[in-house]
C-alpha positions in Angstrom: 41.9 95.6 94.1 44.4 98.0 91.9 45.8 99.5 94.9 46.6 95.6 96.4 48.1 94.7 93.2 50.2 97.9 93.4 51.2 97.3 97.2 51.9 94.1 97.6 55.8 94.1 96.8 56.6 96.6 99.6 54.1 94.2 101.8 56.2 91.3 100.7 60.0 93.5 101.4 58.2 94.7 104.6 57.5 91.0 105.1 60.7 90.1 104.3 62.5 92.6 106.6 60.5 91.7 109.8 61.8 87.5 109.4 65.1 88.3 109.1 64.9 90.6 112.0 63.2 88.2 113.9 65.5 85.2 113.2 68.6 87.1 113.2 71.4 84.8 114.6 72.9 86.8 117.1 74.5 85.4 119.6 75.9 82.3 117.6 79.8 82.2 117.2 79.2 81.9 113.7 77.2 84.5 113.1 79.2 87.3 115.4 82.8 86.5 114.2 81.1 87.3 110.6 79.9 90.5 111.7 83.5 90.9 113.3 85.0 89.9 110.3 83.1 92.2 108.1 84.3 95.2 110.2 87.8 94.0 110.4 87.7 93.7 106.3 85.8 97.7 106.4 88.6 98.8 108.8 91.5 97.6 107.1 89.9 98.9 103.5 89.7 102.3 104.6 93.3 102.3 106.0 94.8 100.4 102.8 92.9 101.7 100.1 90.7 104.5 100.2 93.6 106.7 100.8 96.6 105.2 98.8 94.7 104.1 96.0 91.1 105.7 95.4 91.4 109.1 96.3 94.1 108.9 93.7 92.0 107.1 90.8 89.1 109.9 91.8 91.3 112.4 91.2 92.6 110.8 88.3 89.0 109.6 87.0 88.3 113.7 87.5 91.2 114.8 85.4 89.4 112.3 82.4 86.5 114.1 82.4 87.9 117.6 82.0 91.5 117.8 80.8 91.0 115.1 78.2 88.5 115.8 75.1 86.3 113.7 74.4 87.0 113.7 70.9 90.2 112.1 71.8 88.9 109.4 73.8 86.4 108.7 70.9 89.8 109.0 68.6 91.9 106.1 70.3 88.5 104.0 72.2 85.7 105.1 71.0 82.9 103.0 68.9 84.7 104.0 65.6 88.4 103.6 66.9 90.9 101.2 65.4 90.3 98.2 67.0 94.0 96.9 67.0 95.0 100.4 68.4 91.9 100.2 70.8 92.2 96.5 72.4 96.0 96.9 72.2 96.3 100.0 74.7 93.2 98.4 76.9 94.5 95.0 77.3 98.0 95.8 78.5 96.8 98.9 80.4 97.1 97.0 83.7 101.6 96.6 83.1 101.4 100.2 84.8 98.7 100.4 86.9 98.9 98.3 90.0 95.4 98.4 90.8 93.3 96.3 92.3 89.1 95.7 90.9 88.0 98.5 93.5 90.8 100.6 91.9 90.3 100.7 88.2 86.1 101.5 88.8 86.6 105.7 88.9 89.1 105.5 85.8 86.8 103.0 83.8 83.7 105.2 84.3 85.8 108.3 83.5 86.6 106.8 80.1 83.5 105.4 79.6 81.3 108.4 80.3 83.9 110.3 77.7 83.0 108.2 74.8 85.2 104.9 74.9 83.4 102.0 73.2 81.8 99.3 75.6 84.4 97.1 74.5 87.6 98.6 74.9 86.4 99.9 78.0 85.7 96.2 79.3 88.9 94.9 78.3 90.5 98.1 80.3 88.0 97.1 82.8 89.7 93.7 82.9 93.2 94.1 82.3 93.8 96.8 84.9 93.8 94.6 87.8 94.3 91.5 85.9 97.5 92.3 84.5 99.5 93.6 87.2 103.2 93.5 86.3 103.7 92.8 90.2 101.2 90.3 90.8 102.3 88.2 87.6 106.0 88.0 88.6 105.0 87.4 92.3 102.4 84.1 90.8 105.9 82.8 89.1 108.1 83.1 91.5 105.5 81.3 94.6 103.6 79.4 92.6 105.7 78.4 89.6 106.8 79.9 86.0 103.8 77.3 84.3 101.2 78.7 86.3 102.8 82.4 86.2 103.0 82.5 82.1 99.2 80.9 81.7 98.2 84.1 83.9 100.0 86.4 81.9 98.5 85.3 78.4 95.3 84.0 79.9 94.2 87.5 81.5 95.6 89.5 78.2 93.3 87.4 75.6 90.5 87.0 78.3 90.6 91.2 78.3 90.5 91.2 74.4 87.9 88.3 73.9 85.3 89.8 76.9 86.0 93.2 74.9 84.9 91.9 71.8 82.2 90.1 73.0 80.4 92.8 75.3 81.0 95.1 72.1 78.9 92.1 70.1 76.8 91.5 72.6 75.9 95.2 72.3 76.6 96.1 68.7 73.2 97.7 67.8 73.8 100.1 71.1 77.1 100.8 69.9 76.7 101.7 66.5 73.8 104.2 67.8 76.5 105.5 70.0 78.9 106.1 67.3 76.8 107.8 65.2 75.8 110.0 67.6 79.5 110.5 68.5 80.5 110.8 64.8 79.0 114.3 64.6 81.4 115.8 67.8 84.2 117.9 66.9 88.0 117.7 66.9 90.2 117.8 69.6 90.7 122.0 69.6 94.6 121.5 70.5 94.1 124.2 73.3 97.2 122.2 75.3 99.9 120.6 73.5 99.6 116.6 73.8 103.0 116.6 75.6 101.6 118.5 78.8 98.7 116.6 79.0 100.5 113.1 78.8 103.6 114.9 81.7 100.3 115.9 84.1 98.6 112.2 83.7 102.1 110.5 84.2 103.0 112.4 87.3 99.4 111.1 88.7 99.9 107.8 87.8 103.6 107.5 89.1 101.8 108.8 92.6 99.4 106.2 92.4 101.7 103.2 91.5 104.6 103.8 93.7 102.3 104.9 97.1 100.3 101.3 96.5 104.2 99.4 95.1 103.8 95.9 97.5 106.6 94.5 99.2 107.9 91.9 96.9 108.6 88.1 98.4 112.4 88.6 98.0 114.5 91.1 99.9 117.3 92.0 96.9 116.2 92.9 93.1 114.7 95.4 91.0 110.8 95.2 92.6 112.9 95.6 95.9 115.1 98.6 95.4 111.7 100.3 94.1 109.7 99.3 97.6 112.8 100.7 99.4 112.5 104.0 97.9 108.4 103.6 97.0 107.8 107.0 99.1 110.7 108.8 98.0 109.3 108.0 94.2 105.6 109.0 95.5 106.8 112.9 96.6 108.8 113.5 93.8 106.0 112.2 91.7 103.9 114.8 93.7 106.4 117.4 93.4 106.4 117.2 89.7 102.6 117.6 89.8 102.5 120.5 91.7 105.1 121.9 88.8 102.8 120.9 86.4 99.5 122.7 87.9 101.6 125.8 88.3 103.0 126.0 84.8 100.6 124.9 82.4 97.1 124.8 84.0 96.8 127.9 86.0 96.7 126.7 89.5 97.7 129.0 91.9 101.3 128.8 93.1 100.6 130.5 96.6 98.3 127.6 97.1 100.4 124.7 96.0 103.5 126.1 98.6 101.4 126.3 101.2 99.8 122.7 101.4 103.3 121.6 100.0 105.5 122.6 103.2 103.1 121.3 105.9 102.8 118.2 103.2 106.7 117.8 103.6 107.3 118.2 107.2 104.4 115.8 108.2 106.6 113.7 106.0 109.3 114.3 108.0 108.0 114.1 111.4 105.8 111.0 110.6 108.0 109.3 108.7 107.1 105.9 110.3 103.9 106.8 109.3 103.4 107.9 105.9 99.9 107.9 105.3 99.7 110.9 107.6 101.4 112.7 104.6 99.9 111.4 102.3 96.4 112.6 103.6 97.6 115.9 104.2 98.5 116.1 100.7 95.1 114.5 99.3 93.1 117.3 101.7 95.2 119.9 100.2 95.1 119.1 96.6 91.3 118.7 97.3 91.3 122.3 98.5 93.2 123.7 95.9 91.3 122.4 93.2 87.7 123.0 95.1 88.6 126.8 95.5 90.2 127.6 92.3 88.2 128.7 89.1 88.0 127.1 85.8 89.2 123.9 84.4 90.7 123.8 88.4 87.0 123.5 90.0 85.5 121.6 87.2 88.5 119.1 88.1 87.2 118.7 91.3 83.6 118.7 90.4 83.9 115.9 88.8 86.3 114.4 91.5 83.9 114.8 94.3 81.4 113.5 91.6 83.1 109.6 91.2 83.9 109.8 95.0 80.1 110.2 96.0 78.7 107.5 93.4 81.8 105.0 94.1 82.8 105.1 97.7 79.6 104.5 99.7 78.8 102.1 97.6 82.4 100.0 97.9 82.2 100.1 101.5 79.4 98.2 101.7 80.3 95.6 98.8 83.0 95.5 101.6 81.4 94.7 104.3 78.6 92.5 102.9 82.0 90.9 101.4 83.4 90.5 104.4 80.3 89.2 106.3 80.1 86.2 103.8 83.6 85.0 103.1 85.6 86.9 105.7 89.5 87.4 105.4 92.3 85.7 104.7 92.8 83.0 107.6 89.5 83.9 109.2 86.2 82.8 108.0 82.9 84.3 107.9 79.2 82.6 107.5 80.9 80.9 104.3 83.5 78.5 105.7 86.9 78.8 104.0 86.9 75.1 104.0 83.9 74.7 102.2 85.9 76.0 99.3 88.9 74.7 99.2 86.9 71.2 99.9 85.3 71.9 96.3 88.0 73.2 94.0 89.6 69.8 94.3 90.9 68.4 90.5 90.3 69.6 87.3 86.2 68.9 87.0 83.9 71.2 85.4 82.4 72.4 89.1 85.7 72.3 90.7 86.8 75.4 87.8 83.0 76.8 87.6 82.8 77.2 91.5 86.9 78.8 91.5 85.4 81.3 89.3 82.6 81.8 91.2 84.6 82.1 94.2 86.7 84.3 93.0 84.8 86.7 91.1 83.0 87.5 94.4 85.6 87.8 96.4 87.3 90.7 97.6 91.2 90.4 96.7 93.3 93.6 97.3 96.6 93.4 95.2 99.4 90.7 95.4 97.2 89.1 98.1 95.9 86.7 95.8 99.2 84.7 95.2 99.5 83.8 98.7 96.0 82.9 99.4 96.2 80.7 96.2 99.6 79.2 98.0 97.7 78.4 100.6 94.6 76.9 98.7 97.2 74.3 96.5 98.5 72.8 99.1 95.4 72.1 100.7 95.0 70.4 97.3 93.6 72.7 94.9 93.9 71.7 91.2 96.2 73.6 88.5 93.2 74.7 86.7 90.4 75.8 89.4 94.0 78.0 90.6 94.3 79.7 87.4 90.6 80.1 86.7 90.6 81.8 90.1 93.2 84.0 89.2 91.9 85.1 86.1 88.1 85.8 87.8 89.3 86.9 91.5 91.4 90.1 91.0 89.5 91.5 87.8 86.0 90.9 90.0 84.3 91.5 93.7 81.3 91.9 95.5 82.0 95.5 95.8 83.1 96.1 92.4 79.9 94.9 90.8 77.9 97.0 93.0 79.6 99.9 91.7 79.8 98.8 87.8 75.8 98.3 87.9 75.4 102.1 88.7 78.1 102.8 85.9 76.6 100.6 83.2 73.9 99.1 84.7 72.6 96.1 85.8 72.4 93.8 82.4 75.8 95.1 81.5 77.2 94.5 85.0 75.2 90.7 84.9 76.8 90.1 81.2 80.2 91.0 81.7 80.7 89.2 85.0 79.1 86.0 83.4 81.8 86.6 80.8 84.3 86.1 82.7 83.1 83.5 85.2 82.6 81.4 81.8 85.6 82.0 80.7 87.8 81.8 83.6 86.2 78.5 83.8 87.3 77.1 80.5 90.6 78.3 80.6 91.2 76.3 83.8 89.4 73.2 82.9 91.9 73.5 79.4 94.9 74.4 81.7 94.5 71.6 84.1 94.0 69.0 80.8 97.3 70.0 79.7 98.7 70.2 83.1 
């Protein structure tokens, strides 16, 4: 009798497993342009994102864990941190990085396995996506200066308030936490502040000016950049390679020979950057992965975020893309069972927006015209804005990732968090609308 009592859940998956199979709906048009759909999505992912903005936010996330102290983490985020300093730098973190939820997963765990408190990590969490300096002057310029502002302030006091509250929520963890981290020592100072803050910069200007969008107008400031985005991107790369040589020991033999195939691939593919780009990746990669030191403990913990993150994302993904499709093509979820219920300002119009959103996969800017879309199908003011405060801070994939991060009661509490709030800020921006 034990052992049945013990084996009657894998019966029951076993069970489950062998319906499914049997009433799988192949064959139905439904059911294969979803699987087409989901591929599609996978394909495109992997040419968009894994290269231009992942690989850099793993090598980035890597850098946390072994060129910053944790001390100094503790010192700015941590438990005991001043919390003005602390939600101030987390909430406005996402003005200069253009990232989308995917994105922002490798640098959240690096700072939060380094000490940051829960809640200044989960406002960073939020904000890096949310607040995308890009996205929020492309949402005024589409779809109007009203609904452009509410996002601005919306998604910086939504970062702040789910930071507080998951920090709440949590307190008695956190305190534990604090006291355990009170007893660490002091930065040692072994590399001036200055180098440190030049290698990070050089890392991020890579990863913002590769992934810089193509703005909706052809003249301006956001244009002049995109004309000149990979020009930016090498010498961004050029002043890392400087940096590696000078002041952390990597070899300079090594960084000239993956930096002259680098550049003429740049030259000869020129139409084709990516093909650069790679190269670049690969040899970074290589340098790091065959150096000693703080140079293999860099990519240690690299290859660490990219082996707990990536298989994971790609099939958040696909299951993603399986259920709601892409842009202009639908999968088992029709996209017109959703804009048929985020009609007016009602409570489930908002709720399901921010539903919607927070499990959908939105890479970044391509919210605003799929939001365009959405209103003049007749979508309300306030299930838009809830949608655009839950969509680009949450997906399918990125919760996958964020349970093996924090876990799965974290994960469930911080995306209920913002589904409930995205929800009442609508509902109030559509009263006052």
């Amino acid at each position: 009798m034990t052992e049945w009592k013990r084996e009657w859940k894998p019966l029951l998956w076993i069970a489950a497993a062998f319906l499914a199979s049997f009433y799988l709906p192949v064959g139905t048009v439904a059911f294969d342009n979803a699987v087409s759909e989901s591929l599609h999505l996978v394909k495109w992912y992997a040419r968009e994102h894994v290269l231009l903005c992942l690989v850099p936010a793993f090598f980035i996330a890597g850098a946390i864990g072994v060129f910053v102290s944790q001390a100094s983490v503790m010192k700015y985020l941590g438990a005991r941190a001043n919390r003005v300093l602390a939600y101030g730098v987390a909430s406005v973190s996402g003005t200069v990085l253009a990232v989308c939820s995917c994105t922002v997963l490798p640098l959240f765990a690096g700072i939060y396995r380094m000490g940051a408190g829960l809640g200044p990590a989960s406002a960073f969490l939020y904000s890096g996506p949310a607040i995308n300096v890009l996205a929020i002057v492309l949402t005024a310029r589409i779809l109007g200066m009203e609904i452009g502002i509410a996002r601005v302030v919306g998604a910086v006091l939504f970062s702040v308030i789910v930071g507080l509250l998951m920090h709440l929520i949590y307190r008695k963890e956190e305190s534990q936490r604090a006291e355990l981290q009170a007893s660490l020592p002091e930065p040692d100072g072994v590399r001036p502040l200055g180098q440190t803050v030049l290698y990070f910069a050089a890392m991020i200007a890579v990863l913002v000016f590769a992934n810089w969008g193509k703005p909706a107008e052809t003249g301006g400031f956001f244009a002049a950049i995109f004309s000149i985005k990979w020009i930016l991107t090498s010498v961004a790369a050029a002043a890392l390679g400087i940096i590696l040589i000078a002041w952390f020991g990597a070899s300079w033999k090594k960084i000239v020979a993956v930096a002259l195939p680098t550049a003429a691939l740049a030259v000869i593919f020129r139409e084709q950057p990516l093909i650069s780009f790679a190269a670049g990746s690969v040899g970074l990669a290589i340098i790091t992965s065959t150096g000693k030191g703080e140079m293999a403990d860099w990519f240690d913990q690299t290859w660490g975020f990219a082996k707990q993150i990536l298989p994971l994302l790609l099939l958040g993904v696909a299951v993603s893309g399986l259920l709601l499709g892409r842009p202009g093509h639908d999968g088992i979820i029709p996209a017109e069972w959703i804009s048929r219920s985020v009609g007016g300002n009602s409570l489930w119009a908002n709720f399901f927006a921010s539903v919607a959103g927070a499990f959908m996969y939105f890479a970044t800017l391509t919210e605003v015209p799929i939001l365009q879309g959405l209103l003049g199908g007749g979508m309300g003011k306030g299930p838009a804005l809830a949608l655009l405060l839950a969509g680009p801070a949450l997906s399918l994939p990125s919760m996958l990732v964020l349970k093996s991060i924090m876990g799965a009661k974290k994960t469930a509490v911080f995306v209920t968090l913002v589904v409930v709030m995205a929800t009442i800020t609508g509902m109030i921006f559509g009263a006052l609308g």
